[in-house]
C-alpha positions in Angstrom: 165.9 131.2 130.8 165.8 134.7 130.2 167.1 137.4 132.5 164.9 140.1 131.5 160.9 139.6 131.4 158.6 142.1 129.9 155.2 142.3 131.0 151.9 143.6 130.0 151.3 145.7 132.6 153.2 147.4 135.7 153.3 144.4 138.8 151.1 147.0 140.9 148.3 147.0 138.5 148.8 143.5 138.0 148.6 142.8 141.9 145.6 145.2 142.1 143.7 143.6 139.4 144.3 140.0 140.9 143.3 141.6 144.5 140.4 142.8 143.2 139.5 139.8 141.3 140.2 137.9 144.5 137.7 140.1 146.2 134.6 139.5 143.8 135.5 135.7 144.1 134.4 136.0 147.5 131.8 138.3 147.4 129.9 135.9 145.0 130.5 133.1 146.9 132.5 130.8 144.7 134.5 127.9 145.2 137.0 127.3 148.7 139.3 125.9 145.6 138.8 129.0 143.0 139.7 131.7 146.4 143.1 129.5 147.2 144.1 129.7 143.9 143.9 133.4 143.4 145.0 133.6 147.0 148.3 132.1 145.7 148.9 134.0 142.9 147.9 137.1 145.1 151.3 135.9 147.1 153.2 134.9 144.5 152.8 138.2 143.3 154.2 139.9 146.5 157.1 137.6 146.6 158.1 138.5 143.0 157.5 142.2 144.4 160.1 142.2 147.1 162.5 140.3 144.8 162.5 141.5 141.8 164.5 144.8 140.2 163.0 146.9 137.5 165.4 147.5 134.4 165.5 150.3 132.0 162.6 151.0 129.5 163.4 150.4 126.1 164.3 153.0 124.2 161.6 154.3 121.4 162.4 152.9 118.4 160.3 155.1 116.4 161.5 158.0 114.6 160.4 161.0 114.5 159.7 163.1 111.1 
């Protein structure tokens, strides 16, 4: 397994989208089942928050003229 992981996006926007999602899940009344879910990956997200240790961006690649 890898020791470095690249994402997307930052973790905080990630966790804020998935609150927000989370939010709207409940607000339009879905499923007990679809809430847990996003409940869990609302936690998982925190844990991986408290534990994990941002590296060094990549350097830009790109050269300048």
């Amino acid at each position: 397994m890898p020791k470095t992981i690249e994402f997307h996006n930052t973790p905080q926007f990630t966790r804020e989208f998935v609150n927000n999602w989370l939010t709207h899940t409940k607000k339009h009344n879905h499923s007990e089942t679809h809430v847990a879910v996003l409940e869990d990956v609302l936690q998982l997200i925190d844990v991986a928050l408290s534990v994990l240790a941002p590296g060094p961006a990549e350097p830009d690649n790109t050269e300048q003229s």
